[in-house]
C-alpha positions as CSV (number, residue, x, y, z in Angstrom):
1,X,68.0,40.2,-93.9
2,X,65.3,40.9,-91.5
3,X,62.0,44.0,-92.7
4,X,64.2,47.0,-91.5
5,X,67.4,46.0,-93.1
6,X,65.8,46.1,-96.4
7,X,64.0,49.2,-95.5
8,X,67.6,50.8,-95.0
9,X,69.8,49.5,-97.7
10,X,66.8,49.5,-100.8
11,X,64.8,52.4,-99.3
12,X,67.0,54.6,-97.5
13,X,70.2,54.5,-99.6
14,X,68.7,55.3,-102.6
15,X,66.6,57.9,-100.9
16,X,69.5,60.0,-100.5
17,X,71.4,59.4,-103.5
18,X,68.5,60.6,-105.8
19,X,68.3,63.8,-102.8
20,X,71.9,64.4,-103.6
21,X,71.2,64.5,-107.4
22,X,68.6,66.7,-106.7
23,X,70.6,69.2,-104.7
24,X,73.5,68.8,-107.0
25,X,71.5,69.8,-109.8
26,X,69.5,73.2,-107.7
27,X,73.0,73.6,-106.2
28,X,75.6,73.2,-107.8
29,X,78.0,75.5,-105.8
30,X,77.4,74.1,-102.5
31,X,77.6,70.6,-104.2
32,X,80.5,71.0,-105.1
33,X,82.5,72.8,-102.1
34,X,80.9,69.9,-100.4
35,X,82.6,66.9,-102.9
36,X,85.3,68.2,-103.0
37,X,86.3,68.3,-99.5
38,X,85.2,64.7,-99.3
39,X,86.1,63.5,-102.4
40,X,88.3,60.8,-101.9
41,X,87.6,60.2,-98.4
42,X,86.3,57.0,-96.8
43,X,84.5,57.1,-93.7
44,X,81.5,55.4,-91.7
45,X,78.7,57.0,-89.9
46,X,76.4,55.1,-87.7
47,X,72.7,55.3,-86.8
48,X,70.4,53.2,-84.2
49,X,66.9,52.9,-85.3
50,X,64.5,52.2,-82.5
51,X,61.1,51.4,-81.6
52,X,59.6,52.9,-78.5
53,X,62.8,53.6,-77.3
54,X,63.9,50.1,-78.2
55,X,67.1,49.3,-80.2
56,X,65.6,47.3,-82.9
57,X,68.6,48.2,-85.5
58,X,72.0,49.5,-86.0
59,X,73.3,50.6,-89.0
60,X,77.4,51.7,-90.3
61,X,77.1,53.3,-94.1
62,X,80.4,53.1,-95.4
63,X,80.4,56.5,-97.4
64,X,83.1,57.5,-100.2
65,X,82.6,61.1,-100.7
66,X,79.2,62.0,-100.0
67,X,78.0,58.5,-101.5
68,X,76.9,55.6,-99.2
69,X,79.3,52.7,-100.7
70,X,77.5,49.9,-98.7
71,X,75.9,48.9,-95.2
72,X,76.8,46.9,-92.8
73,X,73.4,45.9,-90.9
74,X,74.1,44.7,-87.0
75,X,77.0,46.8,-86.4
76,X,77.8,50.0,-85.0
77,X,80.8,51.2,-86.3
78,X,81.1,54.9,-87.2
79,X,84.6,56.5,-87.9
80,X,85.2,60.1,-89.4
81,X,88.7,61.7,-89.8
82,X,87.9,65.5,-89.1
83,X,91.2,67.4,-89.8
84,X,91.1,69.5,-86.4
85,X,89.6,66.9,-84.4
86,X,91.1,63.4,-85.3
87,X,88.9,60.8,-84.7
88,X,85.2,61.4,-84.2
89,X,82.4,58.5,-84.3
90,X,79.1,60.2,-84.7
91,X,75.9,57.7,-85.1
92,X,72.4,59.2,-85.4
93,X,69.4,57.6,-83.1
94,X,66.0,57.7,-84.8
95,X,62.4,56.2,-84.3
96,X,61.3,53.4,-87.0
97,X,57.9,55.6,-87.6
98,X,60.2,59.1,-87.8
99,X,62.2,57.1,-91.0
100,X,59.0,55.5,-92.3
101,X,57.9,59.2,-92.2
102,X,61.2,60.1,-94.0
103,X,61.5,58.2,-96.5
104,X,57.6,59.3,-97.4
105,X,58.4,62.5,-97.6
106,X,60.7,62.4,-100.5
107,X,59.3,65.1,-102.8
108,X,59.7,67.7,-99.9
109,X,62.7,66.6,-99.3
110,X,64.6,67.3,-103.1
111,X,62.6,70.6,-103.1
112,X,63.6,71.9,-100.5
113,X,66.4,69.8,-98.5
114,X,67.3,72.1,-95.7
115,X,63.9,73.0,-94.1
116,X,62.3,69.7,-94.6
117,X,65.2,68.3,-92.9
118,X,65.1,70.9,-90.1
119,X,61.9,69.8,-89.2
120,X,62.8,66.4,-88.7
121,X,66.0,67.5,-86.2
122,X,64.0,67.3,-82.8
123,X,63.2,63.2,-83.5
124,X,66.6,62.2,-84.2
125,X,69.4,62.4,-81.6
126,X,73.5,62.5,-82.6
127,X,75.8,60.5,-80.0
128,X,79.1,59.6,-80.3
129,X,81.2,56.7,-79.5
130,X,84.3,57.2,-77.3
């Protein structure tokens, strides 16, 4: 397991699990509208970390609910069952500096999710697979 694999699966992972408790816990409401449509539901998304404009990464989290179960590190493999539109396989691009910057950012991000995140929009690009 190469530098950036550990940076996703010991960094990243539990990066957003304790951002999930922390929005649990200032929403609870939203939280849970949110679990319980996915509750239950296995799916993968995907993401491509790069380094000036290099692939140097990719990435399928293996989510049950809205909980990363594991990682699988080399592999692009994203698969979502939306209930209108079948099939969808979304996968995130991002720079290696834009996560560094992420997962730095951590007490902005439990405190408030939604516009620290906003800011981070215009450096990460969504694709899908066909």
């Amino acid at each position: 397991m190469n530098e950036l694999d550990l940076l996703i699966k010991e960094k990243l992972v539990p990066l957003r699990e304790r951002i999930l408790e922390s929005f649990a816990q200032k929403h609870p409401y939203i939280e849970s509208v949110m679990n319980g449509m996915l509750s239950g539901k296995k799916n993968r998304v995907g993401m491509v970390v790069t380094e000036s404009g290099k692939t140097i990464g990719e990435y399928t989290f293996h989510t049950e609910g809205l909980h990363v179960a594991s990682v699988d590190c080399g592999e692009l493999s994203p698969e979502i069952k939306h209930p209108f539109l079948g099939v969808i396989k979304p996968y995130a691009i991002v720079e290696k500096s834009t996560l560094e910057k992420m997962l730095n950012d951590e007490e902005r991000l439990e405190n408030d999710l939604f516009a620290t995140a906003m800011g981070y929009m215009p450096e990460v690009t969504l694709k899908f697979l066909h």
